[in-house]
N, C-alpha and C positions, 0 to 999 in steps of 0.2 A: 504494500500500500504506500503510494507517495504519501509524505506529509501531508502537501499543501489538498491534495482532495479531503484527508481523512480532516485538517484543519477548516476546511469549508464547511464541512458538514456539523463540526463541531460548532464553529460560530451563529451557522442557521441555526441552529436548535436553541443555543444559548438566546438567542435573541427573543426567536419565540418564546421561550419559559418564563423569561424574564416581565415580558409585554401579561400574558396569559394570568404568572401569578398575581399580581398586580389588580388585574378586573376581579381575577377566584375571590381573592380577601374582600376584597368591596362587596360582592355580591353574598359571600358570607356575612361579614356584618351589618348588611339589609336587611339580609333574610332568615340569618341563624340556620342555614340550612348546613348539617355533619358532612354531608356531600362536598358541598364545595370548599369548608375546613379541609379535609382528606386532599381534596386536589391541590387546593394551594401550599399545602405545603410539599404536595408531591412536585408541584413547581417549583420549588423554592431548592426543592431537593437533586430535584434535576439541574437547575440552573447552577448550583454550587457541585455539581458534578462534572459539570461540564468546562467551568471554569480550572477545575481538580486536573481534567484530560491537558486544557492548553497548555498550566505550568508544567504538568511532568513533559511536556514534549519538548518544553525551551530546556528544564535541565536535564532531559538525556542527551542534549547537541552538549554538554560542556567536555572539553577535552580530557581525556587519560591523564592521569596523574601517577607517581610511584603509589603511591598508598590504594588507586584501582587503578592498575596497569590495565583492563580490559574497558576500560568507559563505562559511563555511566546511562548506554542503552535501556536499563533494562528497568531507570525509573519508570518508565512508560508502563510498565507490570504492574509498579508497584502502584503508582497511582490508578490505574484502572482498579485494582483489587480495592482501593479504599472508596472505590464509587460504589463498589458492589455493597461495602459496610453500610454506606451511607443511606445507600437506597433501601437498607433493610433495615436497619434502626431508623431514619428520620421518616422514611414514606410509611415503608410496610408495617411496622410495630408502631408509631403513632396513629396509622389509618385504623388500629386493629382497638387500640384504646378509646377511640374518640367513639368506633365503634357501639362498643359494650358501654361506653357514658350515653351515647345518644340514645340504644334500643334498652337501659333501664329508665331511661327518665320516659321514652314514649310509651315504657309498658305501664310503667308507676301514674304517669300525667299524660295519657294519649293527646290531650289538647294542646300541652304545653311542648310536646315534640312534632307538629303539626308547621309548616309553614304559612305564618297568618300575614307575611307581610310582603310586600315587592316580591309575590308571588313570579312575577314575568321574567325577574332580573335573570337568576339561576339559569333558567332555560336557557335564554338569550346568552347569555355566557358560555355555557356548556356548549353550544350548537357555534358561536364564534372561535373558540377553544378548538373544536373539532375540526373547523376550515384551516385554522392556523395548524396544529401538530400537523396535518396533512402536507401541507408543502414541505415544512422542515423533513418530515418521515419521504417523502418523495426525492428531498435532497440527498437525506442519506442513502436511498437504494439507487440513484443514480450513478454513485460514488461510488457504491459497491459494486454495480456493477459493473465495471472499468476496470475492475480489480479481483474482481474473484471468477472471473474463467466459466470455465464450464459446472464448477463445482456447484451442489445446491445450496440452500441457504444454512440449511440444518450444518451443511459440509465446512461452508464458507465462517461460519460462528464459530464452529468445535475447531476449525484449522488455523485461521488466520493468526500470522504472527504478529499485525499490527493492532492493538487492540482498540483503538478508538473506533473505529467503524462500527466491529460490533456490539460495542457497545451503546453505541448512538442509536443503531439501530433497533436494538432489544428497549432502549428508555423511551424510544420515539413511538416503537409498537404498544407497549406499558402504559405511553399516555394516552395514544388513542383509545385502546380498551377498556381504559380506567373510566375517562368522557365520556363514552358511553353507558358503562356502570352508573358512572356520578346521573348521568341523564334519565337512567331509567331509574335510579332511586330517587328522584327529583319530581320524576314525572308521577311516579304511581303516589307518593306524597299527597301532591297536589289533587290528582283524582281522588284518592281516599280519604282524607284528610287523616291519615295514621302514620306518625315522625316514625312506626317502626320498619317502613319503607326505606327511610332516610339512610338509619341505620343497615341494613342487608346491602343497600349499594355501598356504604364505608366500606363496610365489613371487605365485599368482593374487591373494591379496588388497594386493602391490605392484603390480603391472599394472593391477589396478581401481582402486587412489587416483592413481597416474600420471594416467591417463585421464582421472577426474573432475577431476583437479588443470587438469591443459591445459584443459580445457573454462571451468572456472572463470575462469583466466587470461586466455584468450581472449572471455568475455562482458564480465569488469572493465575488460578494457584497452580495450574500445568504449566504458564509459562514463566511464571519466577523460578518454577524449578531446574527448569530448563528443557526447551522440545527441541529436536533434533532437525534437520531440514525436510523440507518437504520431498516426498518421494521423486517426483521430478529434477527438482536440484541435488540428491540423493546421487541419481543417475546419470544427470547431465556433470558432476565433479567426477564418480568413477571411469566413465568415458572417457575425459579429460586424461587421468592420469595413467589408464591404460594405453592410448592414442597412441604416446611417443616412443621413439626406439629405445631410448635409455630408460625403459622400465617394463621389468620383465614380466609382472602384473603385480594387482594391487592384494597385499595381504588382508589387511583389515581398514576400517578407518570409522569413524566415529567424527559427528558432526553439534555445531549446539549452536542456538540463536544465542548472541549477549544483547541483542536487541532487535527490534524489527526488518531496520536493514543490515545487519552486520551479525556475519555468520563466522561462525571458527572452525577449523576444519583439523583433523590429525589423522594422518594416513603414517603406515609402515608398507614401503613399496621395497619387491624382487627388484635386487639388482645384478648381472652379469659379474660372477664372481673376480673375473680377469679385469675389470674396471678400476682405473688409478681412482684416486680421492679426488684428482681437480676433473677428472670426469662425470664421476660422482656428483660433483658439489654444482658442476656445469647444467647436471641431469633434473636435478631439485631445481634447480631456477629453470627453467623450460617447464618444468611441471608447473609449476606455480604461477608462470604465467599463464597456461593453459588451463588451468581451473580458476583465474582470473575473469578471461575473456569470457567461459561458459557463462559462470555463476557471480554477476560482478562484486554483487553482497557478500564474496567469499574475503573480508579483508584481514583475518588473521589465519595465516596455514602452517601448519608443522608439519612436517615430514620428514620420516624414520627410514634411511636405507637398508635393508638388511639382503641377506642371501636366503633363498628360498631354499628350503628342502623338503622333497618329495616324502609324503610318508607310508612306511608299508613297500 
C-alpha cells in the first residue's frame, strides 16, 4: 500500500467523523436520544483513531538509529493495534453501558426513556451521517482497490501489510452499520413511544465495535509479531536468487516485514565448492541486486554462503 493512498483515505474519514460527531452531540442533547450518545462518541472515537493512524505513519518514516538498527516501520502496528483498544473501550464498552443505563430507566420510566422532544432532529442526522460515512467508506474501497489485487476483501484485511486501509475500512463499514442500528433504534422509539427501543439499537451498535475491535486486535497483533512476505514476493526473491550462475541453489531462507514497505530477507545459498572468497563475495552482491530489482521493498538482505551436500 502506498502511503499517500492509505493517507487519503485516512484524512476523508477523519474529516467526516469529525463534521458527523459534532451534529451526533447536538442532536443528542435535543433529544436525549442513547442512540445518538453511542454514535457520537463512536465518532469521537473514530476520529481520534484516525488521527492515532496519521502520527504512527510520520514516526515510522524516522530514521534507524544504533539503539533500533532496523527503523522504526513497525510503529505503524503499533498504533493501529491501539485503535483497535480504543474502539473497544471508548465505542464498544461505553455503547454497551449507556446501553443497560438507557433500557433500565425505559423499563423503570417507559415515558421518561421515550423521545419527547426534537423528535425530527435524530432522524435527520442519522440519515445525513449515513450520506456522509458513504463517501468516506467509498474512498476507502477505492484505495483499496488499487492495492489489493485480485485478493478478496476477507483476503485483503487478514493479509495486508499496511495497516491503515484496513482499518479505515472495517471503522468506515462499523459506522455505517452502527447509522443504521442508531436509525432503526430511533425510529421504532419514535413509532412506539418505548426509550427500550433506544436502548436495543445502543446495545447492537456496542456488539458491532466489540467485534470489529477483536478482529482488528487480532490482525495487529500478527503483524507486531512479525509476518513473513507474501507468497508472491516469497517466490519472486527465491527466483531471484536461484536465476544467477554463482549460486548453486537456495538452501533455506526466511523473510519478515519491519514494516509495510521494508522487508528483510536471510537466505543460506549453495555455493561451487572451487569458488575463491572474492568470487564469492562478487556472487552475494549480484544476488542482492537481483532480489532488489524483483522485490524492491527487499531493503535489508543477508546472505549465508555455504557448500551444499547431498544427503543419503
Amino acid at each position: 500500500m502506498s502511503a499517500g493512498g492509505g493517507t487519503k483515505a485516512i484524512v476523508a474519514a477523519l474529516l467526516a467523523n469529525v463534521g458527523i460527531a459534532i451534529t451526533k452531540f447536538i442532536a443528542w442533547a435535543l433529544s436525549g436520544s442513547s442512540s445518538m450518545l453511542a454514535e457520537a462518541i463512536h465518532s469521537v472515537a473514530d476520529s481520534g483513531n484516525q488521527v492515532l493512524l496519521l502520527f504512527g505513519g510520520r514516526r515510522a518514516q524516522r530514521e534507524a538509529t544504533p539503539l533500533h538498527p532496523f527503523g522504526f516501520g513497525r510503529e505503524r502496528y503499533i498504533y493501529a493495534f491501539i485503535v483497535s483498544i480504543v474502539l473497544f473501550s471508548v465505542g464498544g464498552l461505553f455503547a454497551l453501558y449507556e446501553a443497560y443505563h438507557k433500557f433500565h430507566e425505559a423499563t423503570t420510566s417507559p415515558d421518561k426513556g421515550a423521545i419527547t422532544s426534537w423528535q425530527w432532529l435524530p432522524v435527520t442526522v442519522l440519515v445525513i451521517a449515513i450520506i456522509l460515512e458513504s463517501f468516506s467508506f467509498r474512498t476507502a474501497i477505492v484505495e483499496s482497490n488499487a492495492v489489493r489485487g485480485k485478493a478478496s476483501w476477507k483476503e485483503f484485511i487478514r493479509r495486508a501489510k499496511a495497516p491503515e486501509l484496513p482499518v479505515i475500512l472495517l471503522e468506515d463499514l462499523g459506522a455505517l452499520v452502527g447509522l443504521i442500528f442508531a436509525l432503526f433504534g430511533v425510529c421504532m422509539t419514535l413509532i412506539t413511544g418505548n426509550g427500550v427501543w433506544d436502548a436495543v439499537g445502543t446495545m447492537m451498535i456496542g456488539l458491532l465495535l466489540v467485534v470489529i475491535a477483536v478482529v482488528l486486535a487480532i490482525e495487529t497483533k500478527s503483524l507486531l509479531l512479525g509476518e513473513s512476505a507474501t507468497d508472491e514476493h516469497v517466490k519472486a526473491i527465491a527466483s531471484a536468487i536461484e536465476s544467477g550462475p554463482e549460486v548453486e541453489r537456495l538452501i533455506h531462507m526466511r523473510t519478515m516485514h519491519l514494516g509495510p514497505e521494508e522487508l528483510l530477507v536471510a537466505a543460506k545459498i549453495a555455493v561451487k565448492h572451487d569458488k575463491t572468497a572474492d568470487d564469492v563475495a562478487r556472487g552475494i552482491d549480484a544476488t542482492e541486486r537481483r532480489i532488489r530489482e524483483a522485490v524492491p521493498i527487499a531493503k535489508l538482505i543477508y546472505i549465508e554462503p555455504d557448500i551444499y551436500h547431498q544427503k543419503g
